[in-house]
C-alpha positions in Angstrom: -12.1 12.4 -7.4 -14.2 15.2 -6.2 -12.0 18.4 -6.3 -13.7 22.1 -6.1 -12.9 25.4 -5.8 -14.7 28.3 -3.7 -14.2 31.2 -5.4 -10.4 31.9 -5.7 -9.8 29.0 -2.7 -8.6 26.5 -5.1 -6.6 23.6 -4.1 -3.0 22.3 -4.8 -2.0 18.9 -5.2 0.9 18.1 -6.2 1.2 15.6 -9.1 3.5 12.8 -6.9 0.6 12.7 -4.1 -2.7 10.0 -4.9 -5.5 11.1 -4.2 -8.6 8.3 -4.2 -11.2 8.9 -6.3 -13.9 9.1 -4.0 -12.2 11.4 -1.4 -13.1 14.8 -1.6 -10.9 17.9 -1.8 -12.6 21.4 -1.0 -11.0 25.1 -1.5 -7.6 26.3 0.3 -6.1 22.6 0.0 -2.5 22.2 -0.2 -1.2 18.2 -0.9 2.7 18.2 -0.8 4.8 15.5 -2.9 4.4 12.0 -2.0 1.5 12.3 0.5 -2.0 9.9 0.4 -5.6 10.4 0.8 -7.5 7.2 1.0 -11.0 6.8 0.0 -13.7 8.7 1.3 -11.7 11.3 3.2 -13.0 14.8 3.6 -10.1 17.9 3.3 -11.9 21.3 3.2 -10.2 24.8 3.6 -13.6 26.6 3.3 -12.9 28.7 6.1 -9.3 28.5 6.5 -6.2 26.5 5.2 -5.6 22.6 5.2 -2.2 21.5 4.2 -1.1 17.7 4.3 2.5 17.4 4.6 4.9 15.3 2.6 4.6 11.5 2.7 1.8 12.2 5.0 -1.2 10.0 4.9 -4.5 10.7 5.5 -6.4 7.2 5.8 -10.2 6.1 4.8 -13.1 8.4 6.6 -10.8 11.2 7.6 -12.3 14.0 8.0 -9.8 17.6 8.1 -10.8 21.1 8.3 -9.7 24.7 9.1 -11.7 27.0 11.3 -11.8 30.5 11.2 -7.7 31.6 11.5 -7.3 28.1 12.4 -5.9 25.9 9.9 -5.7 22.3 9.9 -1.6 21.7 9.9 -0.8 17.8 8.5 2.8 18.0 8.9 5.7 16.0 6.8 5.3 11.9 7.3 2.3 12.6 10.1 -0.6 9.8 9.9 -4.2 10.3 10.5 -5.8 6.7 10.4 -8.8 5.5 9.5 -12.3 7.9 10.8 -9.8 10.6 12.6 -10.9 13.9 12.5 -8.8 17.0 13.1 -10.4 20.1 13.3 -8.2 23.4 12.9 -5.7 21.6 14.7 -1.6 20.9 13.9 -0.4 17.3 13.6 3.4 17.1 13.9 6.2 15.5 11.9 5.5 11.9 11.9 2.4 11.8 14.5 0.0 9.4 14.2 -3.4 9.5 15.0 -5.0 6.6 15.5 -8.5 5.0 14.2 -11.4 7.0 15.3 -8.7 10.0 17.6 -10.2 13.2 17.6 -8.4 16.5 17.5 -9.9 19.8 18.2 -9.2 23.5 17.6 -6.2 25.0 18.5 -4.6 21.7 19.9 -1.3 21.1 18.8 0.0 17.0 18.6 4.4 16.6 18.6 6.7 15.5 16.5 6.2 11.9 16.7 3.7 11.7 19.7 0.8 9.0 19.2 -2.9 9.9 20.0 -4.3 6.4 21.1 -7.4 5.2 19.0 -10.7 6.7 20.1 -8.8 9.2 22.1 -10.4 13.2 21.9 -7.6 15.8 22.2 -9.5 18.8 23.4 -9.0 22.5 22.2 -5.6 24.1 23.2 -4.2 20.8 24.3 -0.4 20.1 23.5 1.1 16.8 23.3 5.0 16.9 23.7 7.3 15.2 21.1 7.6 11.4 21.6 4.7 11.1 23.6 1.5 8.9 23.8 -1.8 10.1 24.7 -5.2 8.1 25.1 -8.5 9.0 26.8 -11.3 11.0 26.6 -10.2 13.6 27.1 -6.7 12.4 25.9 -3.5 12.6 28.7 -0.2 12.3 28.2 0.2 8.6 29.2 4.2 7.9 28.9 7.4 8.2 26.4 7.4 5.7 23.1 10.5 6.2 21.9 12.5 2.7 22.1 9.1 1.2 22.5 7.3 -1.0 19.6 5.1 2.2 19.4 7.2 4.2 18.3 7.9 1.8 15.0 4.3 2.0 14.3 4.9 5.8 14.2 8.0 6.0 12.5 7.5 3.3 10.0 3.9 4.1 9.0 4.5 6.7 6.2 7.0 4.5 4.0 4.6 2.1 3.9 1.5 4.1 2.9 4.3 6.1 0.7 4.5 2.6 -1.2 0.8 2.0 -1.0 -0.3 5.1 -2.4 2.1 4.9 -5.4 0.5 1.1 -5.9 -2.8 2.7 -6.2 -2.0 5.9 -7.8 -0.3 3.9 -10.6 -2.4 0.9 -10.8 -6.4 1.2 -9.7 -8.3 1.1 -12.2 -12.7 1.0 -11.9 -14.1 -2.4 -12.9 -17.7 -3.2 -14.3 -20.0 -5.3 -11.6 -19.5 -8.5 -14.4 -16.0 -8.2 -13.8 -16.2 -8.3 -10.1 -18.5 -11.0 -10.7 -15.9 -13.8 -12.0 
């Protein structure tokens, strides 16, 4: 995996997160215990600060960076799916982001809200706890707790928790014969 320093911005990752080797990890990067980066995901704190959360995943394509004394904030168990991007942004305890969401600077997502796939959060934007947004740009659309959303939210970072530790423990880079039998 990819993993450089700029100057003294060097990242942190700690040894219980997994880390794919083909996503990249850029300066002032802080990975808490537990958490996932999929393949092909982009975290740079160039700028300013990134920090991924505990048992937070941050799926294929991602893309996450600070801006200028605006850090991208991944909190504890929040999910950024596949081709998200947040830009100097905070993601809340147990958010998740769906495919493709965008989230701009300064916007701030709740504890457990859901950003509806395809969705753009612009700048300054907050989304209450418990809420779903969707739309371009994303509104709050109603409430998913005691909904089957809000299982999707809730039970998304055990099961890319378990996921990550499968790949973490057991990838392993094959030959093309190999893949060929």
């Amino acid at each position: 995996m990819p993993i450089f320093a700029i100057g003294d911005k060097i990242p942190k990752i700690h040894p219980s997160a997994f880390v794919a080797p083909t996503a990249d990890i850029v300066g002032d990067v802080r990975i808490s215990a537990g958490a996932s980066v999929w393949y092909g995901a982009v975290i740079r704190g160039d700028t300013s600060y990134a920090e991924i959360g505990k048992n937070a995943n941050i799926q294929d394509g991602v893309i996450v960076h600070g801006r200028a004394n605006l850090p991208a904030i991944i909190k504890d168990e929040a999910t950024l799916a596949h081709n998200c991007v947040v830009h100097g942004a905070t993601i809340g305890k147990q958010a998740l982001i769906a495919n493709s969401a965008v989230i701009l600077d300064g916007a701030e997502i709740g504890e457990k809200a859901l950003i509806a796939a395809g969705s753009i959060v612009l700048s300054n934007t907050k989304i209450p706890d418990g809420m779903l947004a969707a739309g371009s740009p994303a509104t709050v659309k109603r409430s998913i707790i005691n909904s089957p959303s809000e299982e999707w939210v809730t039970g998304n970072p055990a099961r890319y928790k378990r996921l990550g530790q499968e790949h973490r423990d057991g990838i392993r880079e094959i030959t093309r014969n190999e893949a060929n039998s």
